[in-house]
N, C-alpha and C positions, 0 to 999 in steps of 0.2 A: 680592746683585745677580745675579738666577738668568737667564736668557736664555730667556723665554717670549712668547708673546701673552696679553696683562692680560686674564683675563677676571673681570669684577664679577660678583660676586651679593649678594644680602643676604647681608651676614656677620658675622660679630663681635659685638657688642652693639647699634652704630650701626646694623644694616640687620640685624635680626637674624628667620630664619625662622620663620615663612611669614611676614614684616611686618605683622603685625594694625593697626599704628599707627605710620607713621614719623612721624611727629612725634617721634619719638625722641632720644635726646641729642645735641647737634650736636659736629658735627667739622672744627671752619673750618681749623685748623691741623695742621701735621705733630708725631703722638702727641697730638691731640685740644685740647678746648675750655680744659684748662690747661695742657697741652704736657708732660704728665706720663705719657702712656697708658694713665692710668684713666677709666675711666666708673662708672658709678652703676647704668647697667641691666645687669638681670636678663641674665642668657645664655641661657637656655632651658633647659641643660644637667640633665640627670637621672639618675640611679643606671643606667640601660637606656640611657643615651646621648644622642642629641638629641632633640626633639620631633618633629624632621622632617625628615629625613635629604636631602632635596629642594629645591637653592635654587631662591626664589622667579622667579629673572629670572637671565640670564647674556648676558654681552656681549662682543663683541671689539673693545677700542679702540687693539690695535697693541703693538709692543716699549714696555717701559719695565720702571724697576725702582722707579717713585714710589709712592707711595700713594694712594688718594685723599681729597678733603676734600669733607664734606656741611653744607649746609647748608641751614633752609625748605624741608626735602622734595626738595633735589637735591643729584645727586652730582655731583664734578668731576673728571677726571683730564686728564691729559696722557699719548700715546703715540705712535709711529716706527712708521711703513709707505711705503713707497714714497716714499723723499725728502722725507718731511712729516711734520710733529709737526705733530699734531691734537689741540686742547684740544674736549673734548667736554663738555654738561650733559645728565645723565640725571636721568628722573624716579625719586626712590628704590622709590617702589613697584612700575614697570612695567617702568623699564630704557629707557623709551622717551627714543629722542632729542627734547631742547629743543632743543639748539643745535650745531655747533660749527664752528670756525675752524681750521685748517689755513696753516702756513708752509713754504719751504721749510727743510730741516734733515738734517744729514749722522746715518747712525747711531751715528757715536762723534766725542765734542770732537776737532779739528784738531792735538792734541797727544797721545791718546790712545796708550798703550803696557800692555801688560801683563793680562793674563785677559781677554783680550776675546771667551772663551768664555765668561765667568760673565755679561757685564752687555750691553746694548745698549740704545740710545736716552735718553730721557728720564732723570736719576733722580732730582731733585728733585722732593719733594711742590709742588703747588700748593697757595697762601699765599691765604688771603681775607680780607678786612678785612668782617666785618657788616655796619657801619655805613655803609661807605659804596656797599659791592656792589662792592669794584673785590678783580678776583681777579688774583694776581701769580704769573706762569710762566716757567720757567729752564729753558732746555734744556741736555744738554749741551757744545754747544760754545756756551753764553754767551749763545743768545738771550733776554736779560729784556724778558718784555712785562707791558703792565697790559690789561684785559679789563673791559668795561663788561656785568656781568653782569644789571643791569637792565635795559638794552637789545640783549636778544640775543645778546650776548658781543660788542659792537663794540670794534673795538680802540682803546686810548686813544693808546698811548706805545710804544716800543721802541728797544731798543737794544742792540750787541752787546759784551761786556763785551772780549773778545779783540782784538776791534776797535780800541774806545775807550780804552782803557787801556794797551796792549800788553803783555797778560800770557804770560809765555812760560813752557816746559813746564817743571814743580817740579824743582826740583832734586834730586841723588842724596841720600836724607839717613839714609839706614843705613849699618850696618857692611862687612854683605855685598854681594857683587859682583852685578851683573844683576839688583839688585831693585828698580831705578827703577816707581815707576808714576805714570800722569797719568789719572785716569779721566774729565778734564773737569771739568764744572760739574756738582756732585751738592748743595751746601746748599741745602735750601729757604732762602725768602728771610723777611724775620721784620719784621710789621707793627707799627709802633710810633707811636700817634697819626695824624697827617698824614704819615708817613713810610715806608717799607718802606727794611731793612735787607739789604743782601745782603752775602755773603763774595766779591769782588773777589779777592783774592789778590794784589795787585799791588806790587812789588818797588817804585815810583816813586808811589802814588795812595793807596795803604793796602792795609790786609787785608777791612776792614768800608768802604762804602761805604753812606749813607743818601743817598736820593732821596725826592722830595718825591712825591707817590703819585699826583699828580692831573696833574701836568707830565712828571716823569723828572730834573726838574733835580736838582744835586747840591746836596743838606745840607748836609753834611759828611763827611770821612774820616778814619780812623781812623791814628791816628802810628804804629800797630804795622802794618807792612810784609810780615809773612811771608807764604808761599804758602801756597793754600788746603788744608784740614787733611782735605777729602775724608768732612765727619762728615755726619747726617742733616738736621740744622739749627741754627741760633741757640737760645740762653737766656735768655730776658729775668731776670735779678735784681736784690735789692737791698741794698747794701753801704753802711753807716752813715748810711742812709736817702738814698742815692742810685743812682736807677735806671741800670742796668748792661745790659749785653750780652755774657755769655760765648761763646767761640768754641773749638775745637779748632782749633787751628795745626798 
């Protein structure tokens, strides 16, 4: 969680230079399209180095420590300047702005303690469901919105998790003295059918919380109560042929 302004370029395999063809592998979720951090494409990479030492595009879309997610030729991020988290869509080939939406948002969650030189703004990846366009974003002090990315990025739903639930700051839960931290809301949120899954953390609602993706209304919550475990995101698996959802607590 390094404290920069994000700036994008083609990189990695997903957006990878000069872009001859982003039609390239997509990356709808945090650590990609099987949530494992592998791809399949080529890197460019060669015995003398890169092919081209020169990113294609480069942009500044503000504090954050998220990632971002591509997908159909666009990229998506979320980032912190000036009292606002701005979800932005870039074209992967040009960098040029499609869209973006802007809230207000404090630079660190309303509970935040501890290295708050390492990280600021944002640090959950932005979650997209394909299928139905709807992209889901977590700031971190708890703002979950959903995002109609086929019309513009308009917004669907929101809502504040801190708010709504009244989750208060994690408790001390090491050995050693003065090593409390709270860095806010960092899990990405984890799409599952008609559903998007987020880590709540809430001592009284649950730990996991599922919302219906189309409304905000609640699913269901999960019996296990602890506070949030501060990891990158959800695990969807499968245990005696019954779909699961791992968390770090």
């Amino acid at each position: 969680m390094t404290p920069r302004l994000f700036g994008l370029a083609c990189f990695l395999a997903t957006l990878a230079s000069p872009c001859p063809d982003v039609g390239a592998e997509e990356w709808p979720h945090w650590r990609g399209v099987n949530r494992d951090a592998v791809t399949g494409e080529v890197s460019g990479w060669k015995v003398d180095g890169w092919t081209d030492g020169k990113p294609a595009w480069q942009v500044r879309v503000g504090e954050g420590a998220s990632s971002p997610t591509v997908h159909d030729g666009v990229v998506y991020v979320i980032g912190w300047a000036d009292e606002l988290d701005t979800v932005t869509a870039l074209d992967a080939k040009t960098g040029e702005t499609i869209w973006s939406r802007s809230y207000p948002a404090p630079r660190y969650g309303r509970h935040a303690v501890g290295d708050q030189r390492m990280y600021r703004g944002a640090t959950a990846t932005p979650e997209l469901d394909p299928e139905s366009g709807r992209l889901f974003t977590l700031g971190c002090d708890g703002d979950l919105r959903a995002w109609d990315t086929r019309a513009g990025g308009q917004p669907l739903w929101n809502l504040n998790l801190y708010d709504r639930f009244q989750v208060p700051r994690r408790p001390q839960v090491t050995k050693r003295k003065n090593t409390l931290r709270d860095y806010g809301y960092t899990t990405s949120p984890l799409v599952w059918g008609d559903r998007v899954v987020v880590e709540v953390g809430s001592p009284e609602h649950g730990n996991l919380i599922a919302f219906d993706q189309a409304t905000g209304e609640i699913a269901w919550a999960s019996e296990n109560r602890d506070p949030g475990g501060h990891s990158g995101g959800l695990a969807p698996v499968e245990i005696d042929g019954v779909p699961c959802v791992a968390v770090a607590t």
